[in-house]
C-alpha positions as CSV (number, residue, x, y, z in Angstrom):
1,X,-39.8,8.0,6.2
2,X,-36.5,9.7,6.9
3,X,-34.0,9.1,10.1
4,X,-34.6,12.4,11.5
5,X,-38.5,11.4,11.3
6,X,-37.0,8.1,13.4
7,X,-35.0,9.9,15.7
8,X,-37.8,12.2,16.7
9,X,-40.5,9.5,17.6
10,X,-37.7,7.8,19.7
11,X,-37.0,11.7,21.4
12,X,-41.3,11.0,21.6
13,X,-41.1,8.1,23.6
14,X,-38.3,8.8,25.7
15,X,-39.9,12.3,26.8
16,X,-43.2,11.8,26.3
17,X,-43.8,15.5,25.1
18,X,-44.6,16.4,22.0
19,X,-43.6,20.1,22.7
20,X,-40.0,18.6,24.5
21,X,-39.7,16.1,21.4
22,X,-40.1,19.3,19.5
23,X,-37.8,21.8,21.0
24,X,-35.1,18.6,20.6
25,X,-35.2,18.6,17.6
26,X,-36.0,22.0,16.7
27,X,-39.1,21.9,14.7
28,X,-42.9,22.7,15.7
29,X,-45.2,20.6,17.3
30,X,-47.3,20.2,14.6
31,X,-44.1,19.3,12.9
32,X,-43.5,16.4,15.4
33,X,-47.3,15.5,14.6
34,X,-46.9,15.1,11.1
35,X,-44.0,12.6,11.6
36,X,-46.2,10.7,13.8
37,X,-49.1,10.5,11.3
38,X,-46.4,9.8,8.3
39,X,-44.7,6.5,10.2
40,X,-48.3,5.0,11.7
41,X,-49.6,5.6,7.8
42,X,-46.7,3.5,6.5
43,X,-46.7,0.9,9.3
44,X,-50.6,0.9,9.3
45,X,-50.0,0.8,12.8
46,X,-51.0,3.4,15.8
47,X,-47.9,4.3,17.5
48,X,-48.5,5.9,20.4
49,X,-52.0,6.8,22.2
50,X,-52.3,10.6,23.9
51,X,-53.6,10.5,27.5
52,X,-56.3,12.8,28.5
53,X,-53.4,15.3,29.7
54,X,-51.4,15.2,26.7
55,X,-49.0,12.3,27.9
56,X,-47.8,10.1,25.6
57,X,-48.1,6.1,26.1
58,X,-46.3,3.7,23.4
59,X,-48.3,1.0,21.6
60,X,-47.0,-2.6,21.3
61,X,-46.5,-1.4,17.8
62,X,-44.8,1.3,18.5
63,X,-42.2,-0.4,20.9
64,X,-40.9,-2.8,17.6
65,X,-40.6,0.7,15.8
66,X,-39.0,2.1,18.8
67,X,-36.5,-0.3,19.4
68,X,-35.2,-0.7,15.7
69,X,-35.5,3.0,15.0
70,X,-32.5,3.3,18.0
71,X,-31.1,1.1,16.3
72,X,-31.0,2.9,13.1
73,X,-30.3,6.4,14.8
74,X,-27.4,4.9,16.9
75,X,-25.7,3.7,14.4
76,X,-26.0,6.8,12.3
77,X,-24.4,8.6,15.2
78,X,-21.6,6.8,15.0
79,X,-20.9,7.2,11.5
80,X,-21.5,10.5,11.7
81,X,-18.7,11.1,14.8
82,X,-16.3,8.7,12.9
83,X,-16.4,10.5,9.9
84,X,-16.2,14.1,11.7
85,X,-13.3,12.6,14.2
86,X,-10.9,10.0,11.7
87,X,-8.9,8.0,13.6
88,X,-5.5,8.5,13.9
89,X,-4.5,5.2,15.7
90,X,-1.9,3.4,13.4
91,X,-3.7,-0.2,13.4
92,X,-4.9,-2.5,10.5
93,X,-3.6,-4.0,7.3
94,X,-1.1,-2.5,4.5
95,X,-0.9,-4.2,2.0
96,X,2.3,-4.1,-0.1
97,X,3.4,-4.6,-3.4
98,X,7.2,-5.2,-4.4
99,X,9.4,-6.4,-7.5
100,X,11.5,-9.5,-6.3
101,X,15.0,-7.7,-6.4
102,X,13.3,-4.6,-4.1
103,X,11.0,-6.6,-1.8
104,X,13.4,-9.8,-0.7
105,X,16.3,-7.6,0.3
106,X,15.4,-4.1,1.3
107,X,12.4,-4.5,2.9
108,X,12.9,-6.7,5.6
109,X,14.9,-4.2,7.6
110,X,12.1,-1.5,7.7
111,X,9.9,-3.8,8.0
112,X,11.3,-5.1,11.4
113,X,11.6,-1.8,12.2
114,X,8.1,-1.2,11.6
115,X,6.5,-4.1,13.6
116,X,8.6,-3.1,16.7
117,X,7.0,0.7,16.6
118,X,3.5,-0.7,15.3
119,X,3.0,-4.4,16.7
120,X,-0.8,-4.1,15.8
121,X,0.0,-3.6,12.4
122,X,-0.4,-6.1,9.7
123,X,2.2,-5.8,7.0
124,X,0.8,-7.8,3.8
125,X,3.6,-8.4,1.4
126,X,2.9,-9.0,-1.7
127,X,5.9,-10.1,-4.7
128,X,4.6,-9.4,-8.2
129,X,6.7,-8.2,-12.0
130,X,6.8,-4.4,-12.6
131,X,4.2,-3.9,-14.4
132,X,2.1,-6.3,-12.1
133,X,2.8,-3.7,-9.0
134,X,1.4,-0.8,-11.2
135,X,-1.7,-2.2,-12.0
136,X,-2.3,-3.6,-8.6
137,X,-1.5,0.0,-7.6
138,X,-3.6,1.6,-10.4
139,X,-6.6,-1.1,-9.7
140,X,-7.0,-0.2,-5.8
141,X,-5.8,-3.4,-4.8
142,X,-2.6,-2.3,-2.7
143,X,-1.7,0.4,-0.6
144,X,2.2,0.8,-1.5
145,X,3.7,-0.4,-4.4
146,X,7.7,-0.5,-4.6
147,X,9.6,-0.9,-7.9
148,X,13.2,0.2,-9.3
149,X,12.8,2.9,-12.1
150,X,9.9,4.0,-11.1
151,X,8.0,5.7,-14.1
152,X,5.5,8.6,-14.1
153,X,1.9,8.1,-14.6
154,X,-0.7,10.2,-14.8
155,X,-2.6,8.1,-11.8
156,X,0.1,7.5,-9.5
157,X,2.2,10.0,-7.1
158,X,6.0,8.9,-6.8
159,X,8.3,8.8,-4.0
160,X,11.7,8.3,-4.8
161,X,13.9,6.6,-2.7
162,X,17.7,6.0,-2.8
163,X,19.8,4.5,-5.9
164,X,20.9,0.7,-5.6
165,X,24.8,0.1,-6.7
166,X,24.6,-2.3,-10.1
167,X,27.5,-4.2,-10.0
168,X,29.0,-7.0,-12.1
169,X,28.5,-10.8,-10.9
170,X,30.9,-13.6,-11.9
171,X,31.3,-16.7,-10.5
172,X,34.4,-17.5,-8.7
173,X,38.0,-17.5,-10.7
174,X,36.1,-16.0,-14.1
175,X,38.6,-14.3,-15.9
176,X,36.6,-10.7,-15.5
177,X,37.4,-11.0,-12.1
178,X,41.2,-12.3,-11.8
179,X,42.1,-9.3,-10.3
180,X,40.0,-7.1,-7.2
181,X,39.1,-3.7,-7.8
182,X,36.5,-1.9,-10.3
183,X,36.6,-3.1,-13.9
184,X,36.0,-1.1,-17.2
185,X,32.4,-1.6,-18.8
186,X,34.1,-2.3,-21.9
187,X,35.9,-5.4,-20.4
188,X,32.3,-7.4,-21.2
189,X,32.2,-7.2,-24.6
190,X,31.9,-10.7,-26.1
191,X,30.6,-11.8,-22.4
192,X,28.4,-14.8,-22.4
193,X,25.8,-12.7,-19.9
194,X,22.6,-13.8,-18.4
195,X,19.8,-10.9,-18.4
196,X,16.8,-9.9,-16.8
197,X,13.3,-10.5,-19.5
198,X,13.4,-8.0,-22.1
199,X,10.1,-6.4,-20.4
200,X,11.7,-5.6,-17.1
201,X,12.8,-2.4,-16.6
202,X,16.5,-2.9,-14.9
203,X,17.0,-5.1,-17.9
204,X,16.4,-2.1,-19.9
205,X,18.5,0.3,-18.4
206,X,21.8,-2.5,-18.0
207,X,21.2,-2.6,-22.0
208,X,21.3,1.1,-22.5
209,X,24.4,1.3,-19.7
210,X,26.3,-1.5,-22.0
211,X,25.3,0.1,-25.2
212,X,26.8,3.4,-24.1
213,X,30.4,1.9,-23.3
214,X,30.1,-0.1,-26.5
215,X,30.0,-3.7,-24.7
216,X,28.3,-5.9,-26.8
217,X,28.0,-9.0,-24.7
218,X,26.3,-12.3,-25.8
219,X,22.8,-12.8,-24.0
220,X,22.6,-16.6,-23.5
221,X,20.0,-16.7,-20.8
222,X,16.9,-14.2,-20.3
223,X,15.2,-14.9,-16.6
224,X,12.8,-12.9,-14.7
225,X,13.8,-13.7,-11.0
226,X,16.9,-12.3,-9.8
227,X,17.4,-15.4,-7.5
228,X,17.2,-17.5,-10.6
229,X,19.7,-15.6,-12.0
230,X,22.2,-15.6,-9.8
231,X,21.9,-19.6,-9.2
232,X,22.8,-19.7,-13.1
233,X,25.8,-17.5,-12.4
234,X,27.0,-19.4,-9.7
235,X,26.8,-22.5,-11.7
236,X,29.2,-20.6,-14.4
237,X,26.4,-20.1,-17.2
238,X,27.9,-16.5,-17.6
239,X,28.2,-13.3,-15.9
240,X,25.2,-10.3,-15.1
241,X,25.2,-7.1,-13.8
242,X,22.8,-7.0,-10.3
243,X,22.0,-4.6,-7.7
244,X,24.2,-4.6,-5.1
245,X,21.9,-5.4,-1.8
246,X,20.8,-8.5,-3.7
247,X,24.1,-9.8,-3.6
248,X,25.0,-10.2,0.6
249,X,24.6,-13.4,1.0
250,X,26.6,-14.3,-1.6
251,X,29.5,-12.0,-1.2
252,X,29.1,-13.3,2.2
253,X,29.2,-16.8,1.2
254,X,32.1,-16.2,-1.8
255,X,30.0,-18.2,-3.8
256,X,29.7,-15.0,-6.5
257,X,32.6,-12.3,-7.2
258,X,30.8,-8.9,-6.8
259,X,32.8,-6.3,-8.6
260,X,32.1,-2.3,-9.2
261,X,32.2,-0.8,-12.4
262,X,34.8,2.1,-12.5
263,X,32.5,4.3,-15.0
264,X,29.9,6.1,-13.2
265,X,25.9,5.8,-13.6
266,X,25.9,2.1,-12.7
267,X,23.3,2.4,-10.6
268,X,19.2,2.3,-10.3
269,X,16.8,4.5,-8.7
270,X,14.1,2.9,-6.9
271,X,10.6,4.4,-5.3
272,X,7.2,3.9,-4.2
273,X,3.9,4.2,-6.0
274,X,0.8,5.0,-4.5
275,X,-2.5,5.5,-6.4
276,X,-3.5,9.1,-6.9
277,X,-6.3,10.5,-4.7
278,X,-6.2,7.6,-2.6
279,X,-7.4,8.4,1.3
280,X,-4.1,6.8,3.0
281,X,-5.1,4.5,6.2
282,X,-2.9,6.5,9.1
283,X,-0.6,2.5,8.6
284,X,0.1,3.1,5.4
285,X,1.4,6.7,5.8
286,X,3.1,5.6,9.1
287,X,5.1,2.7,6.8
288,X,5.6,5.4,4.2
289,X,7.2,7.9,6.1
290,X,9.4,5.2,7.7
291,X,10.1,4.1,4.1
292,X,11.3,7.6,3.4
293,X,13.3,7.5,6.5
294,X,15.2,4.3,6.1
295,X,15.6,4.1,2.1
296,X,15.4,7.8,1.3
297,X,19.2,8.1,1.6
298,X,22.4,6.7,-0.4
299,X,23.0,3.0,1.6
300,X,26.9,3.4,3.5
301,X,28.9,1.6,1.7
């Protein structure tokens, strides 16, 4: 039994011709009769009884076939149209992946933004480590995933975004910060300093930064949330160097020192991930491209 077998008993019934039933779906008659024979011989069932001038009444039987076999050959219709017209209506669920220091205070911008253009949208955010986001990403089990360094891999497509500022953060009246203005990497040397986890990538790019202008500061603390991090700061446990939109609040607040380094390259690249090959919902390539709109550009300063 095959659907077009279903869909041309129900063309039988509603026409009541074989020859009509026939030219519908563009076989023979003898074609349409074989179809017949083939579904009562599985059902065990006559389906239909011919009337002395050919006519075609439905069986009892043949009305439960009938009605499911609609059923059946609706339903394939509409698969069919759906998957020959996608929709294009920017609706549904994205679901997002972010590190901590990209997610809590670049996002919610764009994501306002987004909500107001696409209320029937359903952002799912999602905060997870680095290397977390990438297997989420890898695995299927997010749409977008948005990190700092992003790093090639031979299953995800890259977009990169803009650079964060990396700044140095004291707490108020530390001696690295007595006067305002940009300070010399070199000035940290000797620096009790409070890092990211040795596994996190901004963590491995401040270490390369401070290698290269021979500051060889004192790790006393090693945290993996950037809030966490600046609370130890604050409460004079050392200094760190942090991206720069992490720190409004507490520029804001003066409850942190926020200075710029006067060498150049203090800064980190951030992007979005997206699994290669991956059919994006028309939501996710709508947030994308607003993404690329808002964050593809160097912040004003």
């Amino acid at each position: 039994m095959t659907v077009e077998s279903l869909k041309t008993f129900c063309d039988l019934v509603d026409t009541g011709s074989f020859s009509r039933a026939a030219r519908l779906n563009f076989v023979t008659q003898s074609a349409v009769s074989q179809q017949l024979r083939n579904l009562e011989r599985k059902y065990g069932r006559r389906l239909v009884e011919r009337g002395p001038r050919r006519d075609v009444t439905i069986t009892d039987a043949g009305k439960l076939v009938y009605a499911a076999a609609k059923q059946v050959v609706a339903t394939l219709a509409t698969l069919e149209h759906a998957l020959a017209h996608p929709s294009t209506a920017v609706a549904g669920t994205v679901v997002i992946a972010a590190v901590y220091s990209v997610g809590l205070y670049t996002l919610p911008s764009p994501m306002k933004r987004f909500f107001s253009a696409h209320p029937q949208v359903n952002l799912r955010l999602l905060y997870r480590r680095t290397d977390e986001v990438y297997r989420a990403c890898i695995e299927g089990e997010i749409d977008l995933g948005i990190v700092a360094l992003p790093a090639r891999r031979q299953q995800l497509d890259v977009v990169p975004l803009r650079e964060d500022e990396l700044v140095l953060v004291c707490p108020p009246r530390h001696p690295l910060v007595a006067r305002a203005g940009a300070v010399s990497a070199a000035s940290l040397a000797g620096a009790r300093f409070i890092a990211f986890d040795r596994d996190i990538p901004t963590r491995r790019l401040v270490d390369r930064l401070l290698r290269s202008h021979g500051a060889a500061v004192s790790v006393v603390m090693e945290l993996d949330n950037i809030e966490t991090i600046k609370r130890s700061v604050e409460a004079g446990m050392g200094v760190s160097i942090l991206p720069r939109p992490a720190l409004h609040n507490e520029e804001k607040a003066r409850t942190l020192v926020v200075r710029p380094f006067r060498e150049p390259g203090f800064t980190r690249p951030i992007g979005i991930i997206f699994r290669r090959g991956r059919e994006m919902s028309p939501a996710a390539r709508a947030f994308l491209e607003l993404l690329e709109r808002d964050l593809g550009r160097p912040p004003a300063r």
